[in-house]
MOPAC internal coordinates of N, CA, C and O (Angstrom, degrees):
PM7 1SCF
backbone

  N    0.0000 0     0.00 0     0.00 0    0    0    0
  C    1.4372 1     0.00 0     0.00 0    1    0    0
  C    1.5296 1   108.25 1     0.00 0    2    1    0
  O    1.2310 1   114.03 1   -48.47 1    3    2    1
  N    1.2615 1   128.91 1   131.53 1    3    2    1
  C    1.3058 1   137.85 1   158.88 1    5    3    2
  C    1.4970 1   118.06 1   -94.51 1    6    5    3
  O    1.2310 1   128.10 1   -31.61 1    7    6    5
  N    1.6120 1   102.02 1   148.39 1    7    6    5
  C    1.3682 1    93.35 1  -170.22 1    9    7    6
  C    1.9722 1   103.82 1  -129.20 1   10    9    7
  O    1.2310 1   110.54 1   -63.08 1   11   10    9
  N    1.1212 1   135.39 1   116.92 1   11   10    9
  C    1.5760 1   140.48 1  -176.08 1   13   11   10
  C    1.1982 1    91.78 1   -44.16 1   14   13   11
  O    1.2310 1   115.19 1    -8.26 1   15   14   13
  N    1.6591 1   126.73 1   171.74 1   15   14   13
  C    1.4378 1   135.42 1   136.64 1   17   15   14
  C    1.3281 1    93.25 1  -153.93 1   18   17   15
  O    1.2310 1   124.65 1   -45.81 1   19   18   17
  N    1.3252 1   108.69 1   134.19 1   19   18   17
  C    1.3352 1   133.50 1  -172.62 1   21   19   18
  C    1.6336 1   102.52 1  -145.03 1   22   21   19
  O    1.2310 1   129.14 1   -51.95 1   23   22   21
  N    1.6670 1    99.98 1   128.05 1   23   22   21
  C    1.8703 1   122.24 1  -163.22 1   25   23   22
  C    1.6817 1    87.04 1  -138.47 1   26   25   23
  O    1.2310 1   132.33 1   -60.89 1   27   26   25
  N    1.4853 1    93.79 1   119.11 1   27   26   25
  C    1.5951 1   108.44 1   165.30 1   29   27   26
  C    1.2254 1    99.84 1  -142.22 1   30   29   27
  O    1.2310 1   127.81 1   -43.40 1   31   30   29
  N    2.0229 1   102.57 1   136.60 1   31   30   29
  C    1.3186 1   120.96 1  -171.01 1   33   31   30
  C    1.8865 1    98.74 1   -98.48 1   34   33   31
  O    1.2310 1    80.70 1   -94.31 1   35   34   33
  N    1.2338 1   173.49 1    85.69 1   35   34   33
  C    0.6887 1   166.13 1    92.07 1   37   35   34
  C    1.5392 1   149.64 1    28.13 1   38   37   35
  O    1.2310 1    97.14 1   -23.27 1   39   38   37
  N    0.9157 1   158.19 1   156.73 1   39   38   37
  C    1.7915 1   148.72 1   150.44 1   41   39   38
  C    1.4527 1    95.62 1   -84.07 1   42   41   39
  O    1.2310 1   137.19 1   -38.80 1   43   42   41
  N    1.5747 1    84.30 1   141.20 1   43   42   41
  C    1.3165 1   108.94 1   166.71 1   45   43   42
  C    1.7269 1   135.86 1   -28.51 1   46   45   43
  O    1.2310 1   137.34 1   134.26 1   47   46   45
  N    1.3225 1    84.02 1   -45.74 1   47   46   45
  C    1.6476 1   118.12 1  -153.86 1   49   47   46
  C    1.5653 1   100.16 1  -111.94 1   50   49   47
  O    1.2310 1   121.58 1  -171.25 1   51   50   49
  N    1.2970 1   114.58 1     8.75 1   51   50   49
  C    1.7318 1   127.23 1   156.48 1   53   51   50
  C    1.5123 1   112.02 1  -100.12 1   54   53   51
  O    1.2310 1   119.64 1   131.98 1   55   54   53
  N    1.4803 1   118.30 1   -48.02 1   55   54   53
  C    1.4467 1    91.03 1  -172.03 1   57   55   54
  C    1.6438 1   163.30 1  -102.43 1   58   57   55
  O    1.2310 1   145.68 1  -127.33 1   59   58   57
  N    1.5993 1    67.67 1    52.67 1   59   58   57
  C    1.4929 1    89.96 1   178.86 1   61   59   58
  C    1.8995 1   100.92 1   -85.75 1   62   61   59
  O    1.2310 1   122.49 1   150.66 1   63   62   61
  N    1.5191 1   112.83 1   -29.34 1   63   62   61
  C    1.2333 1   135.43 1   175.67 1   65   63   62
  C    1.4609 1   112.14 1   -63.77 1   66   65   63
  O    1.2310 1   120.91 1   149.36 1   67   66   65
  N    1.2566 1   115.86 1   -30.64 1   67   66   65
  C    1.6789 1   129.79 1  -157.04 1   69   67   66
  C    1.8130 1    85.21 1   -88.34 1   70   69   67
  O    1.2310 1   127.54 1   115.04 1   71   70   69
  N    1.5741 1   103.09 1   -64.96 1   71   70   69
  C    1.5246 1   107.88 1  -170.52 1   73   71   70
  C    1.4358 1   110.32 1   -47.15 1   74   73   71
  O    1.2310 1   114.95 1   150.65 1   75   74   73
  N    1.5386 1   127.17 1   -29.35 1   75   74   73
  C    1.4733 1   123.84 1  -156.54 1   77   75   74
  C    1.3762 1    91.80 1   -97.88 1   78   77   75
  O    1.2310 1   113.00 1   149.66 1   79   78   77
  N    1.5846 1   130.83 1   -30.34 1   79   78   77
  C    1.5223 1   108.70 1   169.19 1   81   79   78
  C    1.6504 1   115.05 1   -81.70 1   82   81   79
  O    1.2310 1   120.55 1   154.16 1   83   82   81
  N    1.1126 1   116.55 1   -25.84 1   83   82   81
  C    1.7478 1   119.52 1   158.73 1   85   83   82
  C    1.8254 1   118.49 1   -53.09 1   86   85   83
  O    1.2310 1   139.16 1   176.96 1   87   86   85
  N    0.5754 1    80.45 1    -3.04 1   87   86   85
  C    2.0153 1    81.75 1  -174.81 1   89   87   86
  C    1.3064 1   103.71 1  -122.41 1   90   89   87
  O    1.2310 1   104.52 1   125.43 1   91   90   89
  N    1.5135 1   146.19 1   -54.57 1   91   90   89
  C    1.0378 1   156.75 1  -172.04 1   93   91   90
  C    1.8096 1   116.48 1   -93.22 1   94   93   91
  O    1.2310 1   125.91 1   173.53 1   95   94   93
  N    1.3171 1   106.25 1    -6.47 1   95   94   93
  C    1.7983 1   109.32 1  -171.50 1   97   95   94
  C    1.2301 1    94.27 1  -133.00 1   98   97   95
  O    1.2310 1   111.49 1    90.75 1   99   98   97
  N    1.6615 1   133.63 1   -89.25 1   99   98   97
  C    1.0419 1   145.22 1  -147.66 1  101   99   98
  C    1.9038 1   104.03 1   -79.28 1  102  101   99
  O    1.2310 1   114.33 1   111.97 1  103  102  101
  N    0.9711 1   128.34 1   -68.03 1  103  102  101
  C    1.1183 1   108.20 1   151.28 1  105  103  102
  C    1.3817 1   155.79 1    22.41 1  106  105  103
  O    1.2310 1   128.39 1    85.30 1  107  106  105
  N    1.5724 1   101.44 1   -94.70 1  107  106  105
  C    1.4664 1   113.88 1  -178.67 1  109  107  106
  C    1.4877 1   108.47 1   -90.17 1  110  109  107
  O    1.2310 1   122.38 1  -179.32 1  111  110  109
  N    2.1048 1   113.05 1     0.68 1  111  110  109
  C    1.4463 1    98.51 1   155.00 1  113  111  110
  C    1.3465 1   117.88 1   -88.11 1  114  113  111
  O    1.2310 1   124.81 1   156.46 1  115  114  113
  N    1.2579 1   108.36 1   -23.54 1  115  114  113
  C    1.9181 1   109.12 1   162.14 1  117  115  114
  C    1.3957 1   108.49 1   -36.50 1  118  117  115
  O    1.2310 1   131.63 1    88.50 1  119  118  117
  N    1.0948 1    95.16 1   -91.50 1  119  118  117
  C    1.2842 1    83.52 1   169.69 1  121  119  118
  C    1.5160 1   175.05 1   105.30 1  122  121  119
  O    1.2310 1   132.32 1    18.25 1  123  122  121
  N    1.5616 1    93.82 1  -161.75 1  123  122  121
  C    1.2633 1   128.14 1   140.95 1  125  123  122
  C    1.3024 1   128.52 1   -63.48 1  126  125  123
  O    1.2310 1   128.89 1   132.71 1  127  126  125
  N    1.2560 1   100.48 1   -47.29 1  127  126  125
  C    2.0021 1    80.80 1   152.72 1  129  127  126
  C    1.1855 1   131.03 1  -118.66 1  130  129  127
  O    1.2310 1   122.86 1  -118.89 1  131  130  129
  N    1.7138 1   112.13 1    61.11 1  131  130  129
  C    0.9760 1   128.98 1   154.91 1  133  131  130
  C    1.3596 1   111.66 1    77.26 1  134  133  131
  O    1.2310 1   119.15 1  -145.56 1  135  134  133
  N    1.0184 1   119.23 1    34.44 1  135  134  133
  C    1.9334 1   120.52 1   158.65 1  137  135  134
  C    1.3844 1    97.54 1   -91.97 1  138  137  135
  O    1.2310 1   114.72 1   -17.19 1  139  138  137
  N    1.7176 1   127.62 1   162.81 1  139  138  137
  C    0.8153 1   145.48 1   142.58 1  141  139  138
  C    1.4517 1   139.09 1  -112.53 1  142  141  139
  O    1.2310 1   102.75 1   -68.73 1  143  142  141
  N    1.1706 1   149.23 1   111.27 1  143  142  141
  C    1.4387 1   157.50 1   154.40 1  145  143  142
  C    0.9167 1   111.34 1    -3.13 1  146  145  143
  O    1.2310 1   101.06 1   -89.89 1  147  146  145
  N    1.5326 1   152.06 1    90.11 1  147  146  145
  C    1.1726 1   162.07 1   136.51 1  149  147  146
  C    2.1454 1   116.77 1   -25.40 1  150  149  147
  O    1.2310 1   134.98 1   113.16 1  151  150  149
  N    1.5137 1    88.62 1   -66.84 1  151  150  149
  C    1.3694 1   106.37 1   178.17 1  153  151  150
  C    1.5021 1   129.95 1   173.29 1  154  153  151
  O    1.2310 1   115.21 1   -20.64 1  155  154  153
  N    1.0933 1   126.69 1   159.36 1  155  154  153
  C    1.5088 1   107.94 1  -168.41 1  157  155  154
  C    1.3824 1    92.05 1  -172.17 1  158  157  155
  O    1.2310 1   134.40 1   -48.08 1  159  158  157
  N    1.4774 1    89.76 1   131.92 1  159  158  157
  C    1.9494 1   129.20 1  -168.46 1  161  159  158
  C    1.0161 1   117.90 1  -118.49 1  162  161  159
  O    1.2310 1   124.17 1   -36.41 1  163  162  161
  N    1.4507 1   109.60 1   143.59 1  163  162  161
  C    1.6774 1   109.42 1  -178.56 1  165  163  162
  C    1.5745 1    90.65 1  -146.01 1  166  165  163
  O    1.2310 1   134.14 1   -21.23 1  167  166  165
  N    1.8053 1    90.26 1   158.77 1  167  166  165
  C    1.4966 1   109.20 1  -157.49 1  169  167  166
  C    1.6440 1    94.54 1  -142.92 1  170  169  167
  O    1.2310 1   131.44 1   -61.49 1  171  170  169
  N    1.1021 1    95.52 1   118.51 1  171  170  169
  C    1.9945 1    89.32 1   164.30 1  173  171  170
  C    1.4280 1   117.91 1   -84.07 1  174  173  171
  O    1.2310 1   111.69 1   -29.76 1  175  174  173
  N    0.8056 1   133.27 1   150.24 1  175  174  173
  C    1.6356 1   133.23 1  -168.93 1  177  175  174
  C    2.0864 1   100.14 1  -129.36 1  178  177  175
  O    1.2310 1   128.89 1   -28.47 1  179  178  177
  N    1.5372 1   100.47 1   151.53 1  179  178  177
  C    1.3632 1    81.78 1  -162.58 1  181  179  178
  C    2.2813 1   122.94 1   -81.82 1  182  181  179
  O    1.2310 1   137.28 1  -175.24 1  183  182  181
  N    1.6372 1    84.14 1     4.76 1  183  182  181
  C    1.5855 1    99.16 1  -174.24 1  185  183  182
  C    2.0208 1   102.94 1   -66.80 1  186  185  183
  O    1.2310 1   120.01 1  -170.66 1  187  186  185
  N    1.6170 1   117.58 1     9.34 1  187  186  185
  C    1.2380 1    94.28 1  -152.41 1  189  187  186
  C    1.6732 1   134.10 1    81.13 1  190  189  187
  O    1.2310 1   123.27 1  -178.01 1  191  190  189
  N    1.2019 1   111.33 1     1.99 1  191  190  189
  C    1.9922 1   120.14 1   159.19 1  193  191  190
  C    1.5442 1    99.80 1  -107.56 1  194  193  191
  O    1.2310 1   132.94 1   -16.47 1  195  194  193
  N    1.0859 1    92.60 1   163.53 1  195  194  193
  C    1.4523 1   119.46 1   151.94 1  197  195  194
  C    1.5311 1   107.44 1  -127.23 1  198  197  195
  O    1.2310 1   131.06 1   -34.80 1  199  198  197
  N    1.8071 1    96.27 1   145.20 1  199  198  197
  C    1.6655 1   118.89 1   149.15 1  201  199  198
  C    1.2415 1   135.92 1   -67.29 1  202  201  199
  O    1.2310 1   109.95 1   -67.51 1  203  202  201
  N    1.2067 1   136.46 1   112.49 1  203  202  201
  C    1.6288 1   139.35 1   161.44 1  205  203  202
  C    1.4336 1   108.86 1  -110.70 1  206  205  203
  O    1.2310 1   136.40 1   -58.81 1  207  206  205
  N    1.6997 1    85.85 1   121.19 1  207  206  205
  C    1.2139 1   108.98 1   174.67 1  209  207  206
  C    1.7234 1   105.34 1  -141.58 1  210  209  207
  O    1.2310 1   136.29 1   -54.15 1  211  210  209
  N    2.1199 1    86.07 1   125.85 1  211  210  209
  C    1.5477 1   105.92 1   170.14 1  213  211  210
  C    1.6517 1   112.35 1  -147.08 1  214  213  211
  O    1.2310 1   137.31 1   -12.23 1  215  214  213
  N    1.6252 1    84.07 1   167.77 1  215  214  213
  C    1.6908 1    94.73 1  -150.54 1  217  215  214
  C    2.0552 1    85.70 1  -138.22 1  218  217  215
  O    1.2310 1   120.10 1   180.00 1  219  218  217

């Protein structure tokens, strides 16, 4: 079994933007070919980003 990990540092004030192309784009092409969502975390950091992190 292989497992993805994917870490995106972001602005603050994007990811509400990040989540709506993650749910509706990236996602449901996972997928489709057969990846599955493990889990995925987010972290605010105090510079104004947040962390996303999924596996």
């Amino acid at each position: 079994m292989f497992y993805r990990r994917k870490f995106y540092v972001v602005k603050s004030g994007f990811v509400e933007i990040f989540n709506v192309h993650f749910n509706n784009t990236n996602l449901p092409n996972q997928i489709k070919h057969g990846a599955r969502l493990v889990g995925r975390w987010m972290k605010a950091n105090d510079d104004n980003t947040t962390e996303i992190f999924a596996i």
